[in-house]
C-alpha positions in Angstrom: 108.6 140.2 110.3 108.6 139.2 106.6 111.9 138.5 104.9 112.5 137.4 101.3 114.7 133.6 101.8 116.7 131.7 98.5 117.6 127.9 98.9 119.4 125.5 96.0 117.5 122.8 94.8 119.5 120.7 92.3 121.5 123.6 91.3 118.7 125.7 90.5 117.5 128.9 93.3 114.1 128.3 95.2 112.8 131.7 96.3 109.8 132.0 99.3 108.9 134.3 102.2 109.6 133.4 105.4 107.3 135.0 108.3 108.7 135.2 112.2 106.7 136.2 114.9 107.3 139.0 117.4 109.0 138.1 120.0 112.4 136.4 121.2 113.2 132.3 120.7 112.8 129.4 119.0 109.2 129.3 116.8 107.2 126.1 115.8 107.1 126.0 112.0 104.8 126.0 109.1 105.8 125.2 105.5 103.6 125.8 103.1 103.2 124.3 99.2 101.4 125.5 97.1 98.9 123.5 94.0 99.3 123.1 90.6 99.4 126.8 88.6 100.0 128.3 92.1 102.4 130.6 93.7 103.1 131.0 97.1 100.7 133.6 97.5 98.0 131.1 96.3 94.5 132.1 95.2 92.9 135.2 96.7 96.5 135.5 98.8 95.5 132.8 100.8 99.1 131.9 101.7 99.8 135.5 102.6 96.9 135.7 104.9 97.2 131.8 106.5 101.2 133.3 107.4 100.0 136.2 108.8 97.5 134.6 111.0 100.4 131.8 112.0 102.9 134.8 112.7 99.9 136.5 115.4 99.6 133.1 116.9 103.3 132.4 117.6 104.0 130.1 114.7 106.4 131.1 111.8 106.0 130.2 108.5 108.1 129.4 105.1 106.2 129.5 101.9 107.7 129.2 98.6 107.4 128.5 94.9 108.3 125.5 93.4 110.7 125.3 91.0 109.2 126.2 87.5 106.5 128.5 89.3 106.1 132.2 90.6 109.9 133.4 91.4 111.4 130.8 91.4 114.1 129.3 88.9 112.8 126.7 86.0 110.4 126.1 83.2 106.8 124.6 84.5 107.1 122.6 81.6 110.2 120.6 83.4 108.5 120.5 86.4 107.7 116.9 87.6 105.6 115.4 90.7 109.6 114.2 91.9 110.8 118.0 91.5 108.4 119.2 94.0 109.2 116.6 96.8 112.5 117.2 96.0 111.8 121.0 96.5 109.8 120.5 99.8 112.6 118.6 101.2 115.5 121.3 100.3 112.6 124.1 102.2 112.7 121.3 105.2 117.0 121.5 105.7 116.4 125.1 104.9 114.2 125.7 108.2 116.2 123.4 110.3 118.9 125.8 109.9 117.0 128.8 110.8 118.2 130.3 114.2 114.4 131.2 115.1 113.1 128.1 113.9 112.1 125.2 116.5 113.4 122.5 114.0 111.2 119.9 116.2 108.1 121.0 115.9 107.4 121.5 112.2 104.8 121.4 110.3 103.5 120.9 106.9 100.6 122.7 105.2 100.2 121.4 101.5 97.1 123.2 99.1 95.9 120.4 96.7 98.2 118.9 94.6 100.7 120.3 96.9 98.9 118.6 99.6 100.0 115.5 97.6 103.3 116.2 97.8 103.5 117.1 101.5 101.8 113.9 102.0 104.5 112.2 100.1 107.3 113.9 101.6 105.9 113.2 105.5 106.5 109.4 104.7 110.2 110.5 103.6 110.7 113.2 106.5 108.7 111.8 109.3 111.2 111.8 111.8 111.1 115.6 111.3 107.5 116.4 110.4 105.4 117.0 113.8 102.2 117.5 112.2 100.7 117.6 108.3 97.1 120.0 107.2 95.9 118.8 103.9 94.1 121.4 102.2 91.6 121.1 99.8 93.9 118.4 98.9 93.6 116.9 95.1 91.1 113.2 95.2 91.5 111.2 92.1 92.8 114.2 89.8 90.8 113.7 86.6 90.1 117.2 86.7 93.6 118.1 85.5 94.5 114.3 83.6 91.0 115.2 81.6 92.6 118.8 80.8 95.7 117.1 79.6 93.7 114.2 77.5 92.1 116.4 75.2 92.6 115.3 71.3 94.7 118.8 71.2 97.0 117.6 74.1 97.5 114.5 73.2 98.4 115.4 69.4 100.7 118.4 71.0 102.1 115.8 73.3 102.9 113.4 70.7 104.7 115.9 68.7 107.0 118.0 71.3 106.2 116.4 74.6 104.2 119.1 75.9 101.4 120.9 76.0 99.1 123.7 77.2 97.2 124.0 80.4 95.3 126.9 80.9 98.2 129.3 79.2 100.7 126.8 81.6 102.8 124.8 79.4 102.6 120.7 81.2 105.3 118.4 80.4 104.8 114.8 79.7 107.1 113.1 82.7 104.9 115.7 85.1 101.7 113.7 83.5 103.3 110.4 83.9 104.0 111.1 87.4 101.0 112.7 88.0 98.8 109.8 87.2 101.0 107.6 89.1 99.5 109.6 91.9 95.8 109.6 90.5 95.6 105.8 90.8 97.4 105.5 94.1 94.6 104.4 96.7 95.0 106.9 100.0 98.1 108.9 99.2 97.5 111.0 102.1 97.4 107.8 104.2 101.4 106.7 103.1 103.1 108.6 106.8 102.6 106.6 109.2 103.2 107.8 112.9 102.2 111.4 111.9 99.2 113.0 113.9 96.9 115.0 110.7 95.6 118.2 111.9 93.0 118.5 109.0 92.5 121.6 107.2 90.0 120.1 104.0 87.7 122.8 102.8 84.8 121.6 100.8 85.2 120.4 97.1 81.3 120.8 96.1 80.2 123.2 93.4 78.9 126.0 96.1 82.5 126.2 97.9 85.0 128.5 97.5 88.0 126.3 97.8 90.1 125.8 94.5 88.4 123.9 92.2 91.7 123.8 89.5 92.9 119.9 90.8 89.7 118.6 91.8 87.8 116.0 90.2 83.9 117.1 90.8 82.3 113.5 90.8 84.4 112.9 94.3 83.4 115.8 95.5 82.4 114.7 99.7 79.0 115.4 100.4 80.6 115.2 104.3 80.4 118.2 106.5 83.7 119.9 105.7 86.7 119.8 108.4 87.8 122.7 109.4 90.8 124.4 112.0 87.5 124.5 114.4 87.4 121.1 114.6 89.0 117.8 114.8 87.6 114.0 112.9 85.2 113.8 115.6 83.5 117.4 115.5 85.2 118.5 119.2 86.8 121.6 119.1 90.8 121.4 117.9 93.1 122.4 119.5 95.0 125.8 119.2 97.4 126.1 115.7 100.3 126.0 118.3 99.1 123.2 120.2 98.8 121.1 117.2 102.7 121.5 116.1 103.4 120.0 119.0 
């Protein structure tokens, strides 16, 4: 069962879809963020199909657009690296409400830049967050600061404190934040006490993952990690299993 949700987020309406299994009881949770430019569909409808696979294996799922993106209220141009934690955490006491929603045994599932943020909001919410999948999450993000450092940015920057991004208009506090991030050794490693089920698809030029927040030269020239398997190659556990 698919229902449209709406939440608050510092006065302003957050819009997602939230996905139940069949059955009777309590689920184990997903919520899902999208990446920079994305929706919660994602690209290709990833999200649509990842909450459809979660609702066939027992898990329900919340995804949602940030504020500034898809349905949801907002300008992207006022949307800021703090706004989307800020967001994720509001989706968080949103599920914990839920009737059908096993409120200990969430999880988090963030796409690239919004694998940033879930990574950020784990080390705020860990006494809540069971389990975290980073997913072709963003490296070093010169892919998107180079976009932004063009001599067109910078002079549109300089003169309204904005600018475009691939028809997406970026606001300077969002870059300021956003580099924060860049420079920040390990952000994935800031939540401590949280078991990572890793979902990184590969980054290199012959992948299909999304190659919109990547930087190329950190590409991993590792064998991907994938639901099949855990750090160590052995088969993972089930989705289920893994929220706990």
């Amino acid at each position: 069962m698919v229902t449209p949700v709406v939440f608050d987020s510092k006065g302003q309406q957050v819009v997602g879809m939230f996905h139940l299994p069949e059955g009777r009881g309590r689920f184990p949770t997903a919520l899902l963020m999208h990446g920079f430019t994305g929706t919660k569909t994602e690209i290709h409808r990833l999200f649509v199909k990842l909450s459809r696979a979660l609702a066939q294996r027992g898990i329900a799922s919340l995804r949602f657009d940030f504020r500034g993106s898809g349905d949801s209220d907002g300008d992207f141009e006022d949307m800021t690296v703090r706004s989307e934690i800020a967001d994720a955490q509001e989706a968080i006491k949103f599920l914990a409400k839920q009737k059908r929603v096993n409120s200990r045994r969430l999880a988090m599932v963030g796409m690239s830049m919004g694998a940033a943020v879930a990574s950020y909001v784990v080390a705020r919410e860990r006494h809540r967050i069971k389990s975290l999948a980073l997913w072709a999450p963003v490296a070093d993000g010169t892919g998107i600061l180079d976009g932004l450092s063009t001599p067109e940015a910078l002079t549109s920057l300089a003169e309204t404190g904005i600018t475009d991004y691939n028809a997406n208009l970026v606001g300077m506090q969002f870059i300021r934040q956003f580099a924060e991030i860049a420079i920040a050794p390990c952000y994935w490693c800031t939540a401590p006490r949280i078991r990572l089920c890793p979902f990184i698809i590969p980054t290199n030029s012959n992948a299909s993952s999304p190659k919109r927040n990547m930087s190329s030269k950190n590409s991993s020239s590792k064998a991907p990690i994938t639901p099949s398997t855990d750090t160590s190659g052995n088969p993972a556990s089930s989705p289920r299993q893994s929220i706990g």
